[in-house]
C-alpha positions as CSV (number, residue, x, y, z in Angstrom):
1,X,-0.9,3.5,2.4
2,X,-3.0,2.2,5.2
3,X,-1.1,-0.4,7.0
4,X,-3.1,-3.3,9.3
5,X,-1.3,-5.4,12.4
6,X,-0.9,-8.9,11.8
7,X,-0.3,-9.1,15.3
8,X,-3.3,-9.1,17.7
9,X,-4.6,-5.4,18.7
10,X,-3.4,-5.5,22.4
11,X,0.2,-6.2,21.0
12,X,-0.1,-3.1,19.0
13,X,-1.6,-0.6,21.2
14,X,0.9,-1.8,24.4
15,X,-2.4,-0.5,27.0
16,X,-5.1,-3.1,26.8
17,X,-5.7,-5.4,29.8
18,X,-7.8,-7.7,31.0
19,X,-9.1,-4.6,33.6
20,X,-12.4,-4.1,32.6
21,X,-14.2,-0.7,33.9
22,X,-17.5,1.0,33.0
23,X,-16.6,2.8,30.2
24,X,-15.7,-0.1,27.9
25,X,-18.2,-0.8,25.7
26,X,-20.4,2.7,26.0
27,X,-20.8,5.6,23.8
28,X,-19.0,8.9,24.5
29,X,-20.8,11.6,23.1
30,X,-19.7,15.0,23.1
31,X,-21.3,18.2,24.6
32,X,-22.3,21.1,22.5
33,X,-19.9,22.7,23.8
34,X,-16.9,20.9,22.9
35,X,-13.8,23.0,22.7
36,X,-11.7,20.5,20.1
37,X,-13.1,20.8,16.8
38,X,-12.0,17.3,16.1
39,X,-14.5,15.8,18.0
40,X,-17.5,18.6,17.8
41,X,-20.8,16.4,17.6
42,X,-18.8,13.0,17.7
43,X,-20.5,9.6,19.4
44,X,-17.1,7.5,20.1
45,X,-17.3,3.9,20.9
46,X,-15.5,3.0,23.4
47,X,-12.9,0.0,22.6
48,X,-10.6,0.1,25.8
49,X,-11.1,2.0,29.0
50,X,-8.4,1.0,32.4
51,X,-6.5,3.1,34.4
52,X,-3.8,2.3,31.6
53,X,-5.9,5.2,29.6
54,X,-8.7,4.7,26.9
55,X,-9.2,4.0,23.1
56,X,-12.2,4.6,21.4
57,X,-13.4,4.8,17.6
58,X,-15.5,7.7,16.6
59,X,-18.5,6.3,14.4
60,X,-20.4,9.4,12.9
61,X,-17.8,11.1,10.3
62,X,-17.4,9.2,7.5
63,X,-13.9,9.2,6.2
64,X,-13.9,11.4,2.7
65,X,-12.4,10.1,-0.9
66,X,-11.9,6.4,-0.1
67,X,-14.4,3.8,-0.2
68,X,-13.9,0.1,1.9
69,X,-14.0,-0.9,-1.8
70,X,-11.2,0.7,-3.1
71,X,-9.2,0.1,0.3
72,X,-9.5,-3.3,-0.6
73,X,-7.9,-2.7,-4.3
74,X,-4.6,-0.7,-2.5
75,X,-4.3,-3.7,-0.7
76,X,-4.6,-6.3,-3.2
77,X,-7.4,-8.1,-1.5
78,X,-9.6,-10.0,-3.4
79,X,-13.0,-8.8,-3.4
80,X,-16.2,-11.8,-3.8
81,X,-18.9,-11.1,-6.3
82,X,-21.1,-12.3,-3.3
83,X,-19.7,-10.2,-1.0
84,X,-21.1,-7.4,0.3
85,X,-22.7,-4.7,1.2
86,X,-19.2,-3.3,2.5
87,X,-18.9,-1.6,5.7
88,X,-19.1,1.7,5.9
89,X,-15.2,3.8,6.6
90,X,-15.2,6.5,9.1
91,X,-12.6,9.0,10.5
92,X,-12.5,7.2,14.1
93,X,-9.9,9.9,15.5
94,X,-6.6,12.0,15.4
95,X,-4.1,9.3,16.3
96,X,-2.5,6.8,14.0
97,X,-4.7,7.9,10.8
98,X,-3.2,4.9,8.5
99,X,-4.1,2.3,10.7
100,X,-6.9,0.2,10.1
101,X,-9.9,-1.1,13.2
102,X,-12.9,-2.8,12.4
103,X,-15.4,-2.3,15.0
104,X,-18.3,-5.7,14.0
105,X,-21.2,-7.7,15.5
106,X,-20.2,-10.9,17.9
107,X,-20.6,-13.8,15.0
108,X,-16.8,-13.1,13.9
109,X,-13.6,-13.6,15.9
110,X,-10.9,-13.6,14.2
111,X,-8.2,-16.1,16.0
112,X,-5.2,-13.4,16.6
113,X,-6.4,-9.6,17.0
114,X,-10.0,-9.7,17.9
115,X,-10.8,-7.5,21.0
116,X,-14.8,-8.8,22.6
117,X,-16.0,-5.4,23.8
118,X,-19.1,-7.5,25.5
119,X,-21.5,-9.6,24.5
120,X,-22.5,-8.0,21.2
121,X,-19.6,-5.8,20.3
122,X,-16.2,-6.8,19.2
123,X,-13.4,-5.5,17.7
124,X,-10.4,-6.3,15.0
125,X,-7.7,-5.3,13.6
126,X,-5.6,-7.2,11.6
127,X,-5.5,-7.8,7.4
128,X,-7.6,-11.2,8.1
129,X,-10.8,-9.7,8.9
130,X,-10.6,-7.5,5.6
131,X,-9.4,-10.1,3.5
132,X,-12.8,-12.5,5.1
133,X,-15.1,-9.3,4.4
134,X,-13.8,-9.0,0.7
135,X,-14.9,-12.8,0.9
136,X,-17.8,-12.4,2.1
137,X,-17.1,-13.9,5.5
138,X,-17.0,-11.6,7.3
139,X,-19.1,-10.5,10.5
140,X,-22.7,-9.9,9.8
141,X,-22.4,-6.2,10.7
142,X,-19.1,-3.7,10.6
143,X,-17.8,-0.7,10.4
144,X,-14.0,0.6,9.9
145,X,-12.7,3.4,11.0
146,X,-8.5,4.8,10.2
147,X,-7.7,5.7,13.1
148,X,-8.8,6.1,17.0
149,X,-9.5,8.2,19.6
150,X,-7.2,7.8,22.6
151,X,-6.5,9.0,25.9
152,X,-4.0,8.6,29.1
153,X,-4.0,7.4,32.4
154,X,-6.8,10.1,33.8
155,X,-7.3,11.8,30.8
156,X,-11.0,10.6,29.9
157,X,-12.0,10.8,33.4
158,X,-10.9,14.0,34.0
159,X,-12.8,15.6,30.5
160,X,-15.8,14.1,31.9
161,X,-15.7,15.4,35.3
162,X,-15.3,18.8,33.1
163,X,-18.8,18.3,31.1
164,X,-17.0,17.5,28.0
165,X,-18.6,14.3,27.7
166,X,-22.4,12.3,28.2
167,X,-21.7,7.9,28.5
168,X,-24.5,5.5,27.5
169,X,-24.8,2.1,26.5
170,X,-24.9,1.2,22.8
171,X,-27.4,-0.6,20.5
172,X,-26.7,-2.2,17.4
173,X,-29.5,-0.6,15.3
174,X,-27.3,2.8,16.5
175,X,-23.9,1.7,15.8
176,X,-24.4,0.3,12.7
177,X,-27.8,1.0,11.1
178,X,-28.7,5.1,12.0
179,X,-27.8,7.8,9.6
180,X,-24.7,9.0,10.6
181,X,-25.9,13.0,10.6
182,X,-28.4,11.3,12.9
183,X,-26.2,9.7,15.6
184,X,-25.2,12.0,17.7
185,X,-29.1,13.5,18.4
186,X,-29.9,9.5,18.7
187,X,-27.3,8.8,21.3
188,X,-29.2,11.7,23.2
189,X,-32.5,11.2,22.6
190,X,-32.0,7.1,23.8
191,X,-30.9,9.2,27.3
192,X,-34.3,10.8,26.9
193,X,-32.3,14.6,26.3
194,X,-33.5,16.7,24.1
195,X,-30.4,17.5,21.8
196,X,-32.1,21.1,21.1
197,X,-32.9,21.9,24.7
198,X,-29.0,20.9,25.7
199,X,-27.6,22.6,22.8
200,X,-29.3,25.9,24.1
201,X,-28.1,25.7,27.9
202,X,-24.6,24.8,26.6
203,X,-24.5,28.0,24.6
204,X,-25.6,30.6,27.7
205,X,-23.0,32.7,29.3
């Protein structure tokens, strides 16, 4: 049973704070050669980032067997005949797999438990914001992930220095809109990198 905070999202994790650094709010997106199969070919947004540690979502593997639909049903949530399309659920990472985070376009805030990102991402994660989506109040745009990516004081910093990962602002047409098979050659190609030309120096010796 996926379970959702009805506390606010900074309450749950214990690391977010008002420290903002330059990784909040841009795209990680993994090398070719990636050495954790969990996150081969994954473009993770990136929720949190201090010298607390990070949090991200990864938001190109589609979570298998459930739909947002029948998440709703486990969790007796009333779902609007005008509600609609659902957002899309996605595997966003290895820790806490049966908790719930809704990453959405600016129009919602939700008054206990939504995170702003920046100006056109935020972030929530309590029951409210599914129980407005089944509704049909909801943000505009979403997507949910179970789940998150998350790393320590260092950690992220530390992988990058290594060439484990590329950084580069988001767009909403990306986030939301691209074919998910498609996002991680997007996130490149909006770097102007050829995703077959780095995919052949990564494999040489």
């Amino acid at each position: 049973m996926m379970a959702l905070a009805s506390q606010s999202f900074d309450e749950h994790l214990g690391c977010m704070t008002t420290t903002v650094t330059k990784l909040t709010g841009k795209l990680l997106i993994a090398m070719p050669d990636m050495s954790d199969p969990r996150f081969a070919k994954s473009v993770i947004f990136m929720c949190d980032h201090s010298a607390e540690g990070g949090m991200g979502l990864v938001i190109n593997r589609p979570k298998q067997g459930v739909s947002f639909s029948a998440l709703l049903e486990q969790l007796e949530i009333a779902q609007s005949i005008n509600a609609g399309p659902f957002p899309r659920l996605y595997d966003g990472g290895p820790v806490e797999q049966q908790r719930g985070f809704v990453l959405h376009s600016s129009d919602y805030r939700c008054k206990d438990g939504t995170l702003e990102v920046d100006e056109s991402f935020r972030m929530t994660a309590t029951l409210k914001v599914l129980e407005d989506i089944g509704r049909g109040e909801g943000p505009k745009t979403a997507l949910m992930t179970l789940g998150y990516a998350g790393w320590g004081p260092g950690q992220l910093e530390f992988e990058i220095s290594r060439n484990g990962w590329l950084t580069c602002d988001p767009n909403e047409e990306l986030v939301f809109h691209t074919p998910d098979d498609q996002k991680w050659s997007a996130s490149l190609k909006m770097m102007g990198i050829d995703p077959l030309l780095l995919s052949a120096t990564a494999g040489r010796a």
